[in-house]
DSSP file (Angstrom, degrees, kcal/mol; ACC not computed):
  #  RESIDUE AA STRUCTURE BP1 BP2  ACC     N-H-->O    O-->H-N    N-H-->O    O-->H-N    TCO  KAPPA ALPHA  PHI   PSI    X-CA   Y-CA   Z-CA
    1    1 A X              0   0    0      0, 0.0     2,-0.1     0, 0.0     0, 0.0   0.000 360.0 360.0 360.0 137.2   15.3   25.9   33.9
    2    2 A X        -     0   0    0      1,-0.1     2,-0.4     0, 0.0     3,-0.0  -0.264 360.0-137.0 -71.6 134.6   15.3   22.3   33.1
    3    3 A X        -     0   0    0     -2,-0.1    -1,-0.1     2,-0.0     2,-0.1  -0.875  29.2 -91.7-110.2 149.9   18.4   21.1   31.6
    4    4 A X        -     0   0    0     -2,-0.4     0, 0.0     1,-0.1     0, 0.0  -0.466  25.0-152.9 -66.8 148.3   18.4   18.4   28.2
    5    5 A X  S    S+     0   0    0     -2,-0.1    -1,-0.1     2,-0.0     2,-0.1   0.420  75.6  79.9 -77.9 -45.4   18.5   14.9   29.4
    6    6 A X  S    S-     0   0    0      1,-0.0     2,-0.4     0, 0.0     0, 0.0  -0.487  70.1-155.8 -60.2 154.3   20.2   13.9   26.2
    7    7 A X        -     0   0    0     -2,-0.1    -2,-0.0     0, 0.0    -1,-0.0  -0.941  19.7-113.4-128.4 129.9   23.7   14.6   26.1
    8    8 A X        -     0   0    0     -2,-0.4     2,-0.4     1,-0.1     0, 0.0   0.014  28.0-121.0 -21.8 140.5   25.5   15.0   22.9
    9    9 A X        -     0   0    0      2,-0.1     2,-1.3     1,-0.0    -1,-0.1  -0.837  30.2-134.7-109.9 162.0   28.2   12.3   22.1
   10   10 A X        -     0   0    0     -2,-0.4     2,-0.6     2,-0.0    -1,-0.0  -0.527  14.0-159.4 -83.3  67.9   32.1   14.0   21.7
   11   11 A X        +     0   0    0     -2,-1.3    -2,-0.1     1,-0.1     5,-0.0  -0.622  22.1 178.6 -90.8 136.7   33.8   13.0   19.1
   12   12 A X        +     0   0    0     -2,-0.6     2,-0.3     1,-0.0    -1,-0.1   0.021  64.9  44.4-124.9  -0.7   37.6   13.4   19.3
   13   13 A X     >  -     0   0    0      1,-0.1     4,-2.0     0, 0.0     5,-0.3  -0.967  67.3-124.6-141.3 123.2   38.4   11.6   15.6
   14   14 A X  H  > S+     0   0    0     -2,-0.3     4,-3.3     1,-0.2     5,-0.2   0.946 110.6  51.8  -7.9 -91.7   37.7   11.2   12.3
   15   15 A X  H  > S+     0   0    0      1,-0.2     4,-2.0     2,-0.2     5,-0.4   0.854 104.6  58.4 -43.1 -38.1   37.3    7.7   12.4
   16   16 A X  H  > S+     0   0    0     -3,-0.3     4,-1.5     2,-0.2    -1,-0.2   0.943 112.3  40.2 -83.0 -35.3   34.8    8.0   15.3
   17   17 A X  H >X S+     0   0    0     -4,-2.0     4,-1.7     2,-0.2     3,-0.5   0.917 117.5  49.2 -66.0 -70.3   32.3   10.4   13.0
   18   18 A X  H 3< S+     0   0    0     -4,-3.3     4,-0.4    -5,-0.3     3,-0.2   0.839 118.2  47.6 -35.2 -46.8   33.1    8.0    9.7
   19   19 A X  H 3X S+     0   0    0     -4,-2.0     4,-0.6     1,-0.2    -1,-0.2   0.891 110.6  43.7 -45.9 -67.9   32.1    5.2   12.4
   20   20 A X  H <X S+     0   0    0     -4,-1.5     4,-1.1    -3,-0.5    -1,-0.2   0.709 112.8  58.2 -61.7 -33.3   29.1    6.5   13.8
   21   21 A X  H  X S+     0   0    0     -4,-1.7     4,-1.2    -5,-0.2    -1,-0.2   0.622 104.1  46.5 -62.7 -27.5   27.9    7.4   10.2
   22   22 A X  H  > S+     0   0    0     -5,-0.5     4,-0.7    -4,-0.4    -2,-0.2   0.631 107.8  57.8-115.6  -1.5   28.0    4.1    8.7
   23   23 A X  H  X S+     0   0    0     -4,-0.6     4,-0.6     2,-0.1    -2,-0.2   0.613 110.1  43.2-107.7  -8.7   26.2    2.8   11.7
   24   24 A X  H  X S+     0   0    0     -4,-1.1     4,-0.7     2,-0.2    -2,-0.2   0.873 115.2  52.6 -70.2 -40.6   23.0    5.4   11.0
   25   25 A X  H >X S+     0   0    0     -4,-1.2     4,-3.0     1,-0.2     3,-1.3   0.990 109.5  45.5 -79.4 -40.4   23.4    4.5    7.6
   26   26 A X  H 3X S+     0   0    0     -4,-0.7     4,-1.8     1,-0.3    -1,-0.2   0.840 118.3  43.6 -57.7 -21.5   23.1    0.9    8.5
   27   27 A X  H 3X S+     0   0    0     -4,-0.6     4,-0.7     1,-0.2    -1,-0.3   0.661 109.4  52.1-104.9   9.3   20.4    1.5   10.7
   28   28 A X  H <X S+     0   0    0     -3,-1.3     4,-3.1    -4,-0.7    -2,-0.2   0.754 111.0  54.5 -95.7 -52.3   18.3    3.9    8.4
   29   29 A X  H  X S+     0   0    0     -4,-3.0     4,-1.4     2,-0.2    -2,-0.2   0.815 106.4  51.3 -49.7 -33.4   18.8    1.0    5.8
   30   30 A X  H >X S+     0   0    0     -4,-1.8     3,-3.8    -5,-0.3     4,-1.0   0.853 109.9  46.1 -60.1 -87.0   17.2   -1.5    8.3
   31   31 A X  H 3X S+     0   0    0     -4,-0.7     4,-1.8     1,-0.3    -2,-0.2   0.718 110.5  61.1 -34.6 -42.7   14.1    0.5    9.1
   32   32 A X  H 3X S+     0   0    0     -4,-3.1     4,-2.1     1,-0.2    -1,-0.3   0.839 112.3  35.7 -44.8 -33.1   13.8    1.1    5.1
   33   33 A X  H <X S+     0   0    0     -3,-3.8     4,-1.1    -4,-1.4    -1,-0.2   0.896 110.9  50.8 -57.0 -53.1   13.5   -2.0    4.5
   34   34 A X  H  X S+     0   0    0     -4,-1.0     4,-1.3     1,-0.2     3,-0.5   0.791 114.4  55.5 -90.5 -19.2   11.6   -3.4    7.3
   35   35 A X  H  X S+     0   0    0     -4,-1.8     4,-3.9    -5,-0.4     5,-0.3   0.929 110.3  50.6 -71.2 -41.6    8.9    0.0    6.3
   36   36 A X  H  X S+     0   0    0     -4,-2.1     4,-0.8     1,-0.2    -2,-0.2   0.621 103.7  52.8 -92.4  11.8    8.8   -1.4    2.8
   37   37 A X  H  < S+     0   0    0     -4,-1.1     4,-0.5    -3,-0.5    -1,-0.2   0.829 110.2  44.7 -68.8 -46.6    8.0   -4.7    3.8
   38   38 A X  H  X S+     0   0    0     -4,-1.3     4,-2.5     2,-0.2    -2,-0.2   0.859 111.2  58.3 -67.3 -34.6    4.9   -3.7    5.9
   39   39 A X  H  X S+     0   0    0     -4,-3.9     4,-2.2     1,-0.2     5,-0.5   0.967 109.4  47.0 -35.8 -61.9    4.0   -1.3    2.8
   40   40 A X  H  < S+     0   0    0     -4,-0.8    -1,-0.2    -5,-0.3    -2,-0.2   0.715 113.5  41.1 -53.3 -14.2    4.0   -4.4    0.9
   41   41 A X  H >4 S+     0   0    0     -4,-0.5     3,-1.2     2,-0.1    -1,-0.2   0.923 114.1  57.8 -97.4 -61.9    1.9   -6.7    3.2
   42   42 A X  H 3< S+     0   0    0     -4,-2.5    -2,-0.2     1,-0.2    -3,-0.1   0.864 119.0  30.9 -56.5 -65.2   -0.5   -3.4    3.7
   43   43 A X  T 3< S+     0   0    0     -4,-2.2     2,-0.6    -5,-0.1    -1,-0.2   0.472  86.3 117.1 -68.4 -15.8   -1.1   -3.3   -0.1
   44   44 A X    <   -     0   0    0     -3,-1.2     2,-0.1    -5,-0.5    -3,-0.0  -0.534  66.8-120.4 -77.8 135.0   -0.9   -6.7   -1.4
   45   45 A X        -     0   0    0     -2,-0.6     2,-0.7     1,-0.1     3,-0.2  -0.367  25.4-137.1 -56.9 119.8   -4.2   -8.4   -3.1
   46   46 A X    >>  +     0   0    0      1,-0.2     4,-2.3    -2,-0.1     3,-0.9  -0.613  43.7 156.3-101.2  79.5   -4.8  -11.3   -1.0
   47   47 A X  H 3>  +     0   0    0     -2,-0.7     4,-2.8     1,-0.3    -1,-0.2   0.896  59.2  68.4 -35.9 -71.1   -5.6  -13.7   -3.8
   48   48 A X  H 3> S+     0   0    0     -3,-0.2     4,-0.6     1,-0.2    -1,-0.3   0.593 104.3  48.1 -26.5 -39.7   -4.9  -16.9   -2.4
   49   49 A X  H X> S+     0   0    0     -3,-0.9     3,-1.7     2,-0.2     4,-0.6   0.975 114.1  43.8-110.7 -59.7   -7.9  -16.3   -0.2
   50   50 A X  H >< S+     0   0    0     -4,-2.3     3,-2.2     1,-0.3    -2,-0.2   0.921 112.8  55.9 -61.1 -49.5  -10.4  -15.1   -3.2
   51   51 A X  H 3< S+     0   0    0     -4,-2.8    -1,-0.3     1,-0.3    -2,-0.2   0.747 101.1  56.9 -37.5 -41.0   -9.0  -18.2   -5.5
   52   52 A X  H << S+     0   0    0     -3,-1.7     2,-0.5    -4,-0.6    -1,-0.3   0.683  86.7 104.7-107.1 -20.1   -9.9  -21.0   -2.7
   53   53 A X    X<  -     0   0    0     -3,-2.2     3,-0.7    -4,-0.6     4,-0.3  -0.710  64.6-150.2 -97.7 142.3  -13.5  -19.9   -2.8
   54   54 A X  T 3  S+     0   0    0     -2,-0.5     4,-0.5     1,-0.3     3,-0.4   0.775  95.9  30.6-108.5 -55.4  -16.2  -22.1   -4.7
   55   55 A X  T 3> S+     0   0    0      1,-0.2     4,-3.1     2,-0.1     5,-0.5   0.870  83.8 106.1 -75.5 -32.9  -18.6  -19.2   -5.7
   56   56 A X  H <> S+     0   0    0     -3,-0.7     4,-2.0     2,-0.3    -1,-0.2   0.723  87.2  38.2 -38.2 -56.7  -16.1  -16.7   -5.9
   57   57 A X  H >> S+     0   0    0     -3,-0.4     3,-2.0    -4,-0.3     4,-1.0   0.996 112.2  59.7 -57.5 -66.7  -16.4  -16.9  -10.1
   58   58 A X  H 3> S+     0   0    0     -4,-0.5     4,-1.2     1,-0.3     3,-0.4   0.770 110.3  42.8 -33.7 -38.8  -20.3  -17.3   -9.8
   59   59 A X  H 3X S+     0   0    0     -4,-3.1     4,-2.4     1,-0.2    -1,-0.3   0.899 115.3  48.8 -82.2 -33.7  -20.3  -13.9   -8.0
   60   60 A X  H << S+     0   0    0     -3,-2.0    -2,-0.3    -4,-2.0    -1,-0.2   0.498 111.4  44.9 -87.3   7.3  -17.9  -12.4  -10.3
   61   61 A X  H >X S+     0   0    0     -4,-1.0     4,-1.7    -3,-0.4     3,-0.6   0.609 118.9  49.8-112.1 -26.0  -19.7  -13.5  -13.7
   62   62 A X  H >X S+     0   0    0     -4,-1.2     4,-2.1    -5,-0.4     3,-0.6   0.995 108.8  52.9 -82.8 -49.2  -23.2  -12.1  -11.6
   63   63 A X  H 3< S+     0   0    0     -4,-2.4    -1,-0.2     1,-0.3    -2,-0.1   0.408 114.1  40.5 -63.1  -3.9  -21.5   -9.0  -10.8
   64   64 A X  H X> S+     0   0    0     -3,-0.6     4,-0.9     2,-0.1     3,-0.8   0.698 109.1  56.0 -95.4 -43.5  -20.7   -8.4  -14.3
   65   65 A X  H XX S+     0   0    0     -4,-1.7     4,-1.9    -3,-0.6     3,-0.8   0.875 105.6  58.0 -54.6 -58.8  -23.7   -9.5  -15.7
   66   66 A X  H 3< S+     0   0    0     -4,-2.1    -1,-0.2     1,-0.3    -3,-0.2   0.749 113.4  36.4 -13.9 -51.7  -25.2   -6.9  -13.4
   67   67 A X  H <4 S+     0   0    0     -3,-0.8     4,-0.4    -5,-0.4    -1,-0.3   0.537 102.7  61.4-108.2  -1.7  -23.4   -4.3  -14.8
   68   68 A X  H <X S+     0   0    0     -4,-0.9     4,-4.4    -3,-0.8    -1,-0.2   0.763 113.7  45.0-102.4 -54.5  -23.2   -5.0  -18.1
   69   69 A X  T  < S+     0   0    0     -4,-1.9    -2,-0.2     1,-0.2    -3,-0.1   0.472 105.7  57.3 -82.7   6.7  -27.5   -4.7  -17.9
   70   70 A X  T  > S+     0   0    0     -5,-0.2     4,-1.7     2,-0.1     3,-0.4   0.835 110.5  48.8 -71.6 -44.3  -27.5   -1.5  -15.7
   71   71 A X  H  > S+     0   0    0     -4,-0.4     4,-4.1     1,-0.3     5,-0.3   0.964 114.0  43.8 -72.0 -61.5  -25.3   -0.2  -19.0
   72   72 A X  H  X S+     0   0    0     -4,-4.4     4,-0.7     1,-0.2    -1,-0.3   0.612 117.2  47.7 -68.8  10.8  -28.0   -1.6  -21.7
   73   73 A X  H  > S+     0   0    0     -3,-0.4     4,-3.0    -5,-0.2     5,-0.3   0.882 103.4  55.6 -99.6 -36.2  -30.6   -0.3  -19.8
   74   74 A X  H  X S+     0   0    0     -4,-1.7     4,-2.0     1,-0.2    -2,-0.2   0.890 112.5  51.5 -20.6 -67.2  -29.0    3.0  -19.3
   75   75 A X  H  X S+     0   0    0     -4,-4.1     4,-3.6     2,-0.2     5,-0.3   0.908 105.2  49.4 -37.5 -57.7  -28.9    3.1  -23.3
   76   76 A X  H  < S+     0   0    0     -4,-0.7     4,-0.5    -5,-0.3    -1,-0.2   0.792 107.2  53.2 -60.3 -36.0  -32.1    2.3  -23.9
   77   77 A X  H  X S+     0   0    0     -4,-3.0     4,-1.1     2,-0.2    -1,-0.2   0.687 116.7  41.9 -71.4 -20.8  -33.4    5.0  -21.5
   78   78 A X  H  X S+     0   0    0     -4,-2.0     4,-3.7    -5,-0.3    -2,-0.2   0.935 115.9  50.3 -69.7 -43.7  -31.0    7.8  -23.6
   79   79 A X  H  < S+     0   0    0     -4,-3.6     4,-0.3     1,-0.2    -3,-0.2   0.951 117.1  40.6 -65.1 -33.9  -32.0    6.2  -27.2
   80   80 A X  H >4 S+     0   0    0     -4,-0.5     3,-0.7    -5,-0.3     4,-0.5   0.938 117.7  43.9 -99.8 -31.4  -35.5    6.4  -26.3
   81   81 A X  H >< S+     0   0    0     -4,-1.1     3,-1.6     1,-0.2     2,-0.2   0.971 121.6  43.6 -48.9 -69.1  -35.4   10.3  -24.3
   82   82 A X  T 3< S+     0   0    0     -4,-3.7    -1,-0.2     1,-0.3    -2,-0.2   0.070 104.5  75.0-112.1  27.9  -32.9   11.8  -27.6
   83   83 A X  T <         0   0    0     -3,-0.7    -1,-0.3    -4,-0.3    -2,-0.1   0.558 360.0 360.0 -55.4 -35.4  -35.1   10.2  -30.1
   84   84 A X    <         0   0    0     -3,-1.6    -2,-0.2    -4,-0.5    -3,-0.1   0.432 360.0 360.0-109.7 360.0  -37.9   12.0  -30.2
């Protein structure tokens, strides 16, 4: 049978558990952090990059415009179907 590779560490004090504790906590705090930084990067709206471009409104006033006449047309086909 394979024996663990790890070995357990002994401690013989208080202070060396309180010790050992508050550097896991420190180092559980790091990696929280550094997770909710890459959450933040992973999720952020990259503006800057839509702002700088020259069409970028012109596409967003046709893509509304678009949809805004899908809608009245939608309408028109209901009014004229539950009309009769």
């Amino acid at each position: 049978m394979a024996e663990n590779s790890q070995t357990q560490p002994s401690y013989t004090t208080l202070r060396s558990i309180a010790d050992r504790k508050s550097q896991l906590l420190k180092e559980i705090r790091k990696d929280s952090d550094q997770l909710t930084k890459l959450r933040r990067q992973l999720f952020e709206k990259p503006t800057a990059l839509t702002s700088k471009r020259k069409g970028s409104r012109m596409q967003g006033l046709m893509t509304t415009g678009a949809g805004v006449l899908d809608g009245l047309i939608l309408v028109w086909k209901l009014y004229r179907k539950f009309k009769k």
